[in-house]
C-alpha positions as CSV (number, residue, x, y, z in Angstrom):
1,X,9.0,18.6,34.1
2,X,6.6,15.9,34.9
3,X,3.7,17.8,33.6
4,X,5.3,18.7,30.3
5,X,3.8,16.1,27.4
6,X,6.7,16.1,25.4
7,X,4.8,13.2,22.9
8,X,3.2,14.3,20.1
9,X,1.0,16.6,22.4
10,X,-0.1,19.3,19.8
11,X,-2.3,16.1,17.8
12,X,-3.3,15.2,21.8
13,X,-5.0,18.4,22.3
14,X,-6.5,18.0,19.2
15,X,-8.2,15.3,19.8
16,X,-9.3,16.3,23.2
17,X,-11.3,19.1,21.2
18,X,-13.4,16.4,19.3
19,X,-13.5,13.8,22.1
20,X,-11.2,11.0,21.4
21,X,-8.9,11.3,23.2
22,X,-9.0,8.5,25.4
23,X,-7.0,6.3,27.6
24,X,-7.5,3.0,27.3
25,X,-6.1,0.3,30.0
26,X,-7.1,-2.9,28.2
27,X,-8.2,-4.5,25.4
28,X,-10.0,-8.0,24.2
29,X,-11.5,-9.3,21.3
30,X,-13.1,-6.2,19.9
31,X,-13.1,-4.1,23.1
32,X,-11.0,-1.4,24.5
33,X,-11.7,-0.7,28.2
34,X,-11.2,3.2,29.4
35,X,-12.2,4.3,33.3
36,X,-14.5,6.3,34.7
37,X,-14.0,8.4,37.6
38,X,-14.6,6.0,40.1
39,X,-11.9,3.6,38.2
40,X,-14.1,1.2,36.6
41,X,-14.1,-0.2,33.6
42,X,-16.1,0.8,30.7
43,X,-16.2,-1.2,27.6
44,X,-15.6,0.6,24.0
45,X,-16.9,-1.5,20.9
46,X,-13.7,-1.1,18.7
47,X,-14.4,-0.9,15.0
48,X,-11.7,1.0,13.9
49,X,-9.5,-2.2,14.6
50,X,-6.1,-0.7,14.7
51,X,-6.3,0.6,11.1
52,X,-6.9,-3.1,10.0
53,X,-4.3,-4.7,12.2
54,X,-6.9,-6.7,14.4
55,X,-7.8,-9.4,12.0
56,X,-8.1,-11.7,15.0
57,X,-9.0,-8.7,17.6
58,X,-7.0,-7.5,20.3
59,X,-4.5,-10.3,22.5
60,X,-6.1,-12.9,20.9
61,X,-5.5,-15.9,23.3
62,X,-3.4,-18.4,21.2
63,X,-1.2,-15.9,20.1
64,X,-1.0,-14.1,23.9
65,X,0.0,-17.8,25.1
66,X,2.5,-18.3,22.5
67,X,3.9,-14.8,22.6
68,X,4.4,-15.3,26.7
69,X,6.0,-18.8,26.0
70,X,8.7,-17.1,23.5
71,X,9.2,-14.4,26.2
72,X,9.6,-16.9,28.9
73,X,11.6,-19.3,27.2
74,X,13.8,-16.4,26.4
75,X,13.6,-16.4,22.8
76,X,16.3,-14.9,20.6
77,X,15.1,-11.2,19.3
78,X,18.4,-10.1,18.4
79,X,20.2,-12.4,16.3
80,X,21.1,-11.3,12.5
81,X,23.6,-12.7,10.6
82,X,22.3,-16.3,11.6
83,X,20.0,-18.8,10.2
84,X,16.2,-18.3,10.8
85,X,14.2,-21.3,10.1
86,X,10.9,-19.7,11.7
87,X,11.6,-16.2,8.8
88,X,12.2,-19.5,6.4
89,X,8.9,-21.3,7.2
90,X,6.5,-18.4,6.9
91,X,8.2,-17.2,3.6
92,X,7.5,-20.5,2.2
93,X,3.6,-20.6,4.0
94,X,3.4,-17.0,2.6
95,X,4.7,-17.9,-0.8
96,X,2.2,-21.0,-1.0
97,X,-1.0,-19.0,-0.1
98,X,-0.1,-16.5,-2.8
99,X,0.5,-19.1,-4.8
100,X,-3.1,-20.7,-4.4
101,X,-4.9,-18.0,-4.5
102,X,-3.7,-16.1,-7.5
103,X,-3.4,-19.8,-9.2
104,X,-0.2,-19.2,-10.7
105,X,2.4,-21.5,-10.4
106,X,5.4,-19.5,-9.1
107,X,7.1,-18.7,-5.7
108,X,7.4,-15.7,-4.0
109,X,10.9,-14.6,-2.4
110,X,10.4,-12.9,1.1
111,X,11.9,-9.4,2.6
112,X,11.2,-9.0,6.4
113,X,10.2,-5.9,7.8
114,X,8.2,-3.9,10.6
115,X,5.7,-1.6,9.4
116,X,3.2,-1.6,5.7
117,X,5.3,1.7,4.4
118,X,8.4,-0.2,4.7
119,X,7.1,-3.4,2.9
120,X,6.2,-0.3,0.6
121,X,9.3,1.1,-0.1
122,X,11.0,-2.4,-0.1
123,X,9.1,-3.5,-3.1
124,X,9.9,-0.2,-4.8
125,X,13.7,-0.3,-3.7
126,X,13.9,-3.9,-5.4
127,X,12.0,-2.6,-8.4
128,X,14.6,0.0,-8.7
129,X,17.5,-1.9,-8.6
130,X,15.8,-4.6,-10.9
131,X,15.8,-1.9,-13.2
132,X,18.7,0.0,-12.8
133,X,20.6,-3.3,-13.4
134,X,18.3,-4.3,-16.3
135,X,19.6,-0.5,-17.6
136,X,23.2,-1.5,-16.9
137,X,23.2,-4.8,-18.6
138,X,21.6,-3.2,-21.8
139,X,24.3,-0.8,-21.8
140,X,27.2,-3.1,-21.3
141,X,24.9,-5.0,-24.3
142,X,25.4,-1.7,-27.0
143,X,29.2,-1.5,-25.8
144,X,29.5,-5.2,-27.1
145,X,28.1,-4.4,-30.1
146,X,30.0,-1.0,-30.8
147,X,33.1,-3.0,-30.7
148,X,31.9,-5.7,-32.7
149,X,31.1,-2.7,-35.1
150,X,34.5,-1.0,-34.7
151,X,36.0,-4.7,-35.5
152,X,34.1,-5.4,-38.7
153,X,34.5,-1.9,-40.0
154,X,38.9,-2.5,-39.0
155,X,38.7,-5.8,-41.1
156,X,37.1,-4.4,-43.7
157,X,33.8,-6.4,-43.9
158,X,31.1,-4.3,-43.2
159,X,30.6,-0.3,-44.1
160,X,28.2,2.3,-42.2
161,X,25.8,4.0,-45.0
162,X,24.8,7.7,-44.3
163,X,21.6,6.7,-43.8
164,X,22.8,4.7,-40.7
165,X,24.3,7.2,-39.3
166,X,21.4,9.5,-39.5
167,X,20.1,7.9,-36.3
168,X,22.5,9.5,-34.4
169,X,22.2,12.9,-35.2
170,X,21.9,15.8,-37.3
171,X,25.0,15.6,-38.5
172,X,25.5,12.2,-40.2
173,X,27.1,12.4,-43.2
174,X,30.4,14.1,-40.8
175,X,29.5,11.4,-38.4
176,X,30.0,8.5,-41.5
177,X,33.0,10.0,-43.1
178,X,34.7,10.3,-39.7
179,X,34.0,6.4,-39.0
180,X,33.5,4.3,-36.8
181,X,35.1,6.1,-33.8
182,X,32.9,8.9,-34.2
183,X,29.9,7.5,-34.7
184,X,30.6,5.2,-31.2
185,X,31.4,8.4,-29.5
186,X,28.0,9.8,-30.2
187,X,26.1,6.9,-29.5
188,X,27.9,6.7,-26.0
189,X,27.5,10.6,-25.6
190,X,23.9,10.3,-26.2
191,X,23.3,7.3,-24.0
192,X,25.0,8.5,-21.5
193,X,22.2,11.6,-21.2
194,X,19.1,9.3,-21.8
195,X,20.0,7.1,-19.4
196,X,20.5,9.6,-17.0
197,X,17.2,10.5,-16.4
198,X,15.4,9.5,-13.5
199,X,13.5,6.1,-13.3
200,X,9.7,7.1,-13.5
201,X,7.4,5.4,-10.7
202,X,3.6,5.3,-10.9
203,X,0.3,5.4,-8.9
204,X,-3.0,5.0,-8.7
205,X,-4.6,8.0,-7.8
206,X,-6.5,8.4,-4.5
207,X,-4.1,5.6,-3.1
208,X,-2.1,5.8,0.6
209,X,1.2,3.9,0.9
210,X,2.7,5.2,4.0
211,X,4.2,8.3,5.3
212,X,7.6,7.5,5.3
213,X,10.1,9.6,2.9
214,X,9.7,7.2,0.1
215,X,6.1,5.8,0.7
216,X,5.0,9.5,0.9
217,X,5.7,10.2,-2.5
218,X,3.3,7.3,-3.8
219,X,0.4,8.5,-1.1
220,X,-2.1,10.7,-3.5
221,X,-3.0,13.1,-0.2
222,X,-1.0,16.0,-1.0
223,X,-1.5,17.7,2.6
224,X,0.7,14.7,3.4
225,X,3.0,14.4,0.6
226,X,3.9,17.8,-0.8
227,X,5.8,19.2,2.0
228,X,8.5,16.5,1.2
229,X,8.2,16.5,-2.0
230,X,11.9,17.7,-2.5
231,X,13.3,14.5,-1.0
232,X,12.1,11.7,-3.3
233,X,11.1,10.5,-6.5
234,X,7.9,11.7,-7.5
235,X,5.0,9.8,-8.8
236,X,2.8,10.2,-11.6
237,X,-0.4,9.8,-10.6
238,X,-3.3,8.0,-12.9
239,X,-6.6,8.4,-12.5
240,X,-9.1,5.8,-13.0
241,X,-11.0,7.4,-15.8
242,X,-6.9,7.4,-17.5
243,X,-6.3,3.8,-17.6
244,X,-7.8,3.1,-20.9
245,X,-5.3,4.8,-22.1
246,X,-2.2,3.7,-19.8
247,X,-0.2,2.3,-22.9
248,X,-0.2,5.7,-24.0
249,X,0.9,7.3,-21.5
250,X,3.6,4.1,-20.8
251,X,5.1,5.5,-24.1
252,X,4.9,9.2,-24.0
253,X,7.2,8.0,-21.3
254,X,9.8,5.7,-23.3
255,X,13.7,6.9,-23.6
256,X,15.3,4.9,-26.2
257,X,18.7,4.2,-26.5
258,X,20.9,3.9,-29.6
259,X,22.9,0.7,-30.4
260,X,24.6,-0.8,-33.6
261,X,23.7,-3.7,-35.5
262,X,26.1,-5.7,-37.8
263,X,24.1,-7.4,-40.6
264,X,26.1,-8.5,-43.7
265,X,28.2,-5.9,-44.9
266,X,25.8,-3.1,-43.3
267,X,26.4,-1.3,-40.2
268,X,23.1,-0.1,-38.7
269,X,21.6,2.5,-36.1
270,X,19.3,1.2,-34.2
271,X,16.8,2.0,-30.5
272,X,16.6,0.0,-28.0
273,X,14.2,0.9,-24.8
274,X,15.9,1.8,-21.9
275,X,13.9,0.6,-18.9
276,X,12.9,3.8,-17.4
277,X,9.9,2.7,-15.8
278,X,10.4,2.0,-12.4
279,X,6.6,0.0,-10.9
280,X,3.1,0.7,-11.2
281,X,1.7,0.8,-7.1
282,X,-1.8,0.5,-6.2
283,X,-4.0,-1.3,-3.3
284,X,-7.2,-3.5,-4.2
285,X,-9.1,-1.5,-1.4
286,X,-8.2,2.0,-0.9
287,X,-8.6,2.8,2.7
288,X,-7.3,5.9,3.4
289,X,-8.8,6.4,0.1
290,X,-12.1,6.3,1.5
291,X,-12.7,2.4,1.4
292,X,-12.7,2.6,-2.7
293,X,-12.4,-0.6,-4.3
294,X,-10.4,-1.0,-7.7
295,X,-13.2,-3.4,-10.3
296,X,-11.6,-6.1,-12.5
297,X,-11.6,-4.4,-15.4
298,X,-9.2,-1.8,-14.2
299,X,-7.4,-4.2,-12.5
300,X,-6.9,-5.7,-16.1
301,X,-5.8,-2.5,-17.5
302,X,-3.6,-2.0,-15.8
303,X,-1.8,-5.8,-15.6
304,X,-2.5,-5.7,-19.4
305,X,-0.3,-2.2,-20.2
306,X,2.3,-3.0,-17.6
307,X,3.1,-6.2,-18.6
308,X,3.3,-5.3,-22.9
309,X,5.5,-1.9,-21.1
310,X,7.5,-4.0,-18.6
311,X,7.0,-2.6,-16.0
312,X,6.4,-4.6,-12.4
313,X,2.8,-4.2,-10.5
314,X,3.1,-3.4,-6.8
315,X,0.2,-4.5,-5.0
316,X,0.2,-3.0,-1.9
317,X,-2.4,-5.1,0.6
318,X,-0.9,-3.8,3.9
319,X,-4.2,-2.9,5.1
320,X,-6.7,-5.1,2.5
321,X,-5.1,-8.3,3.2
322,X,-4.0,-11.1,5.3
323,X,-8.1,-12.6,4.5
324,X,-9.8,-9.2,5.8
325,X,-12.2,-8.9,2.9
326,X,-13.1,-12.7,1.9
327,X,-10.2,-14.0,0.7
328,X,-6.2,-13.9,1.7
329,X,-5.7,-11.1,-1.0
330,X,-8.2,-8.8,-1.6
331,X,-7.0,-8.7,-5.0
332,X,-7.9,-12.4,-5.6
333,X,-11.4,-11.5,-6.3
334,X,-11.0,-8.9,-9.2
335,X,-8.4,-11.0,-10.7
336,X,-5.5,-8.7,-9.7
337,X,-1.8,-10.5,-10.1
338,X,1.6,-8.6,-8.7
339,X,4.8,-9.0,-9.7
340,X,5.2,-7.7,-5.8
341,X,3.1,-7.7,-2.5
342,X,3.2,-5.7,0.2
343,X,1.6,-7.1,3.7
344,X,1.6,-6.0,7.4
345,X,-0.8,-4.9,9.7
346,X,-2.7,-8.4,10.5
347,X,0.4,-10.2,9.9
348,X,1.8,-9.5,13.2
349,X,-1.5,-10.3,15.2
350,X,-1.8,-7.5,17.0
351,X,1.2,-7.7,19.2
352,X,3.9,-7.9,17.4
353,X,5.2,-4.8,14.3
354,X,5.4,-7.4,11.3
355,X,5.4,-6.7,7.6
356,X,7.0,-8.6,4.3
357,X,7.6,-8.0,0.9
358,X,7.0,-10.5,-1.3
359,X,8.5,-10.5,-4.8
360,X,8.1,-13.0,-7.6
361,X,10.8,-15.4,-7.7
362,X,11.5,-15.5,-11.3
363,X,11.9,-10.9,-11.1
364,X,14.2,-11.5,-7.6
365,X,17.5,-10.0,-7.5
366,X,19.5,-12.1,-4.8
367,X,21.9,-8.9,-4.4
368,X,19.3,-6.8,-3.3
369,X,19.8,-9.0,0.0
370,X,23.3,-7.2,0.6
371,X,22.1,-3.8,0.1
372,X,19.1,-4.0,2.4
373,X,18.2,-4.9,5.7
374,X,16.4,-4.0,9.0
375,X,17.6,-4.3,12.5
376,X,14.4,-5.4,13.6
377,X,12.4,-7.2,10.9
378,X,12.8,-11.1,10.6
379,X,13.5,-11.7,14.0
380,X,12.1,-15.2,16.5
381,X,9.3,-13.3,18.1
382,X,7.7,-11.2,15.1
383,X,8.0,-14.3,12.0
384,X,7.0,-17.1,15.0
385,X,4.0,-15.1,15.4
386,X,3.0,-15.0,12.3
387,X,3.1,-18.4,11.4
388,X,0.6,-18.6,14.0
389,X,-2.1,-16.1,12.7
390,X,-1.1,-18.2,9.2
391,X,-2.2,-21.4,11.4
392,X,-5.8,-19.5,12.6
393,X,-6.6,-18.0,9.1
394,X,-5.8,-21.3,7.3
395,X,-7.9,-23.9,10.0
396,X,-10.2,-25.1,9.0
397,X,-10.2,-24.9,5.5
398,X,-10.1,-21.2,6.0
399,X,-12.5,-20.9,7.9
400,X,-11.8,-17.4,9.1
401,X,-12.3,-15.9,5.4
402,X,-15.7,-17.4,5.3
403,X,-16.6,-15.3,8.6
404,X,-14.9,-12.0,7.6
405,X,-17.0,-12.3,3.9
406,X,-20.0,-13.5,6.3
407,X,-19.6,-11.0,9.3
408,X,-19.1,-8.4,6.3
409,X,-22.1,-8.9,4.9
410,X,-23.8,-8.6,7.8
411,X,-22.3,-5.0,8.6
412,X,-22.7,-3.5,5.2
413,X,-26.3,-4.8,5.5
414,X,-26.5,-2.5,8.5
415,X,-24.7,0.2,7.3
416,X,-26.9,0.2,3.8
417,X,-30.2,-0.1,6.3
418,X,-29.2,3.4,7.5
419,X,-28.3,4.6,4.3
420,X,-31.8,3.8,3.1
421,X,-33.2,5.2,6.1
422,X,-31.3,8.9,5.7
423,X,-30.0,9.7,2.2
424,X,-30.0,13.1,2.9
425,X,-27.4,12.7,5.1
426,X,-25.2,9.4,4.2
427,X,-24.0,9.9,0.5
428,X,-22.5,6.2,0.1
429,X,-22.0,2.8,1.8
430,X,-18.9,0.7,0.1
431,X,-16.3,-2.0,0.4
432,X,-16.0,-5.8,0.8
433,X,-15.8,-7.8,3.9
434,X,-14.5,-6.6,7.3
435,X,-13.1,-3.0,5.3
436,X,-16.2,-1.2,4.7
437,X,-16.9,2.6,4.8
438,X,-19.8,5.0,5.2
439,X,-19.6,8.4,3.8
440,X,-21.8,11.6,5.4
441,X,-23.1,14.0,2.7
442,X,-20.8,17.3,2.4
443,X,-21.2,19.3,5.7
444,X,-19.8,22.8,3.9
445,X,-23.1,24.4,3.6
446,X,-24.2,23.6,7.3
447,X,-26.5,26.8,8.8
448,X,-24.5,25.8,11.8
449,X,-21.2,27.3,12.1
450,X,-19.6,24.3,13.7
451,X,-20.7,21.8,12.1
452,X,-20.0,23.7,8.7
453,X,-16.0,24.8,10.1
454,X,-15.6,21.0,10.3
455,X,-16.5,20.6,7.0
456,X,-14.7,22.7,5.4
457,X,-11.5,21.9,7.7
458,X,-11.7,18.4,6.8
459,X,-12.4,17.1,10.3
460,X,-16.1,16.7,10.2
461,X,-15.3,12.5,10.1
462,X,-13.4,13.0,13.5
463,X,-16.3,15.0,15.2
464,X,-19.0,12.4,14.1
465,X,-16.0,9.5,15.8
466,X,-16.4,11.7,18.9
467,X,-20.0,11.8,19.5
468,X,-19.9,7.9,18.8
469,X,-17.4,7.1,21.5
470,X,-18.7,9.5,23.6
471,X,-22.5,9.1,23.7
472,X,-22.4,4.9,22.2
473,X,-18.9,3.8,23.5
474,X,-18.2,3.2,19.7
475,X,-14.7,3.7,18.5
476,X,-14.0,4.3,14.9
477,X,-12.5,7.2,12.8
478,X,-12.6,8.7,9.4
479,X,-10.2,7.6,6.2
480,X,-7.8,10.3,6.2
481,X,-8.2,11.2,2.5
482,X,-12.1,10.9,2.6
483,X,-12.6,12.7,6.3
484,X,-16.0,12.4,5.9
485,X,-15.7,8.4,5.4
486,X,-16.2,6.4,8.4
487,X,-14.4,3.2,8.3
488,X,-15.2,0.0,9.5
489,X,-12.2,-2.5,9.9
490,X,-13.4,-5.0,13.8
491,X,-12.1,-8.6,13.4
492,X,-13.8,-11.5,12.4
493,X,-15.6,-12.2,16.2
494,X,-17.7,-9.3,15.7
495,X,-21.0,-9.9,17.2
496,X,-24.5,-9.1,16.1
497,X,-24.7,-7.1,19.5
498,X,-21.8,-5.4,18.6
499,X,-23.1,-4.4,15.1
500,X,-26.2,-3.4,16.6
501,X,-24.9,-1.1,18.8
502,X,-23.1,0.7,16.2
503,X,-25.9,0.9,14.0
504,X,-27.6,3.1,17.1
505,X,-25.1,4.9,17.2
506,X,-24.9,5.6,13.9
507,X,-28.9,6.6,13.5
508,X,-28.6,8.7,16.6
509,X,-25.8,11.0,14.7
510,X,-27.7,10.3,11.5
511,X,-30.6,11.8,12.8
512,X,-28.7,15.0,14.6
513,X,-27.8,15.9,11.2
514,X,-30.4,16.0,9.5
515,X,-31.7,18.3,12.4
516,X,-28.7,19.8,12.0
517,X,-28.3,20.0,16.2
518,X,-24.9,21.2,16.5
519,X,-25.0,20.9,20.1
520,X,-26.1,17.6,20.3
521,X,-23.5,16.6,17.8
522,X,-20.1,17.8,18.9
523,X,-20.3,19.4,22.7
524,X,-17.6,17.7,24.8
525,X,-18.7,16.0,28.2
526,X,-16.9,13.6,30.2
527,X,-17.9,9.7,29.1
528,X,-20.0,7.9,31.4
């Protein structure tokens, strides 16, 4: 049995089969360590950066000290149901930065949990129940006015017209002779099957919100989200090119229900909007994507239809945030505003599985507190290490947003240096700050058989990642719905050496394909 890998081994052999896979035994700033076969160690340049977690790198030392201190002082991990004045302070630090940098003067309420898909489906959970209550309240609204209705027509001082009734069906001159009974029946009959339908979530196309069973239906990648398609709401998803005309679509969308309006002596059919239209979710920086970033003008767009439609904008920086390209929010610089946020990854440091939801104060349900929670999210260790990465962004005067926009620059000069140097084979350079991408012209027509299966099996990204980590101790990997994108993501102590060696790593694969050397590209031999 001890040989058996019973953990995940199926993706393990794959990755043996294009050379990542691996072991590492430690890991500093933006190194991972591996052994050779004599047991020594041998330094990996890591600029894959846990998927964007590794804002400060890997065990930073602050955050290693105060993490041992918690752990030796025997800090509280489990303890719900009780205050939390560390989960208090870093909703209100959250809150303010959000605040500041989107220069609006609200407050943001926060929901705890452990990964980016859950802050995900957080925000969309809330944005359900917002509006499923929003539905019940305008409902209990029309059954207020059908009975002031049925008592004005009982005293005698108000009549319903034909015409009035017409609104309510086919049918109306029945529906006005029978009265006022009738005519509540239908309205209640037909409202009942409008606002049955199922709330109505949206997406930006090419966007990846997690994997979970709700996240999964808002991720664009079908190869991930189709299989379970069955057990959630699905999403419409908009294209960019479609957002011109989002207020259109908004209202080939509305349900409207029917209520009655006393006025004078007049009874009256009238619509009111049901609100069907559950959030609009999209991320300022599409990573899995393929590092595509959303411009201000669509970023207007889509705040302007949403807010004239009411519905909420879900702003899902898991991956773009917490200061990695520039500024706090990646959304900060395209003018971007959300009635929610989503943020993990960085958040917890990389040691400890942190996320929140943030949700603007003046849309925040206070119930939604006693219908949601999360064994392990809010807890001593997780929130107290957070306010210290808060404490190491914010010194300074931010300091550490100046030197991801700086240390950016710096790399995507690289990266566009190589592009210049081989445009037959690097179709694109993109992004901002520390989350940058480099795509590889399409593979698919390759004279080389390899080289050409990869491409057409989407795994062409993952091939490239191998021959970088094993031949220039580079680690990186593709975006998952852009395989052949390379992304980019170290943390802010990224050294010119560092960048250096990954542009020589980089030309080396660069020129193998435009040699199109197959073997020199993707044969597996031990690392040195």
């Amino acid at each position: 049995m001890d040989d058996i890998d019973l953990a995940e081994s199926h993706l393990l052999g794959w990755l043996s089969t294009v050379g990542l896979d691996a072991h590492y035994v430690r890991a500093e700033g933006d190194y991972l360590y591996r052994l050779d076969e004599q047991g020594r160690e041998i330094p990996v340049v890591d600029f894959a950066g846990g998927y964007g977690s590794l804002m400060l790198g890997h065990n930073h030392p602050e955050i290693v000290a105060l993490a041992q201190e918690m752990l030796a002082a025997g800090a509280p991990v489990h303890a719900q149901f009780s205050r939390h004045p560390y989960a208090t302070e870093l909703a209100a630090r959250l809150s303010a930065i959000v605040s500041r940098e989107t220069g609006e003067d609200e407050t943001y309420n926060a929901v705890f949990a452990n990964s980016g898909a859950e802050a995900v489906e957080i925000a969309v959970k809330h944005a359900e129940l917002d509006r499923a209550l929003k539905a019940a309240e305008l409902q209990a609204e029309i059954a207020e006015h059908i009975e002031t209705a049925r008592a004005a027509v009982a005293a005698g001082t108000a009549a319903i017209p034909v015409e009035a009734a017409c609104a309510a069906g086919p049918d109306a001159a029945a529906l006005a002779a029978d009265g006022i009974d009738a005519l509540a029946a239908r309205i209640t009959e037909v409202n009942a099957a409008r606002a049955a339908c199922e709330p109505l979530l949206f997406a930006l196309e090419g966007g990846f919100h997690g994997k979970l069973m709700g996240s999964v239906q808002l991720t664009h990648n079908a190869a991930y989200r189709i299989p379970f398609a069955a057990l959630g709401t699905p999403a419409r998803f908009v294209a960019r090119e479609e957002l011109p005309t989002l207020p259109k679509i908004f209202e080939e969308e509305r349900v409207d229900l029917l209520d009655l309006d006393v006025t004078g002596n007049e009874i009256s059919v009238v619509t009111r909007r049901l609100p069907l239209l559950c959030a609009f979710v999209l991320e300022p920086v599409q990573g899995e994507g393929g590092i595509q970033l959303l411009d201000a003008e669509s970023a207007a767009q889509i705040q302007s239809a949403c807010a004239a439609a009411g519905v909420p904008v879900i702003v899902d920086e898991v991956q773009s945030g917490m200061g990695r390209t520039g500024t706090f929010l990646a959304g900060t610089g395209i003018g971007l505003r959300g009635d929610y946020y989503a943020l993990a990854k960085s958040l917890g440091g990389g040691l400890a599985k942190a996320a929140v939801m943030l949700a603007r104060s003046s849309r925040y349900r206070p119930q939604f507190e006693l219908v949601h929670s999360s064994t392990f999210a809010k807890d001593y260790f997780s929130t107290t290490i957070g306010l210290k990465v808060l404490d190491l962004l914010e010194a300074d005067d931010g300091a550490a947003y100046r030197k991801a926009a700086e240390r950016g620059e710096h790399l995507l000069a690289m990266l566009r240096s190589v592009q210049r140097d081989f445009p037959d084979v690097v179709g694109d350079v993109r992004g901002r700050g520390l989350m940058l991408g480099l795509e590889f012209q399409d593979q698919s027509g390759s004279e080389i058989e390899e080289l050409r299966q990869h491409a057409e099996g989407a795994t062409l990204g993952y091939a490239l990642a191998g021959k970088l980590l094993r031949t220039h101790r580079v680690r990186t990997f593709p975006t998952a719905s852009s395989p052949n994108t390379l992304r980019f993501e170290p943390s802010i102590h990224i050294g010119d050496d560092e960048i250096a060696q990954l542009e020589s790593g980089l030309r080396d694969v660069c020129a193998l394909l435009r040699v199109q050397d197959g073997a020199g590209l993707l044969e597996i031999t031990p690392a040195a």
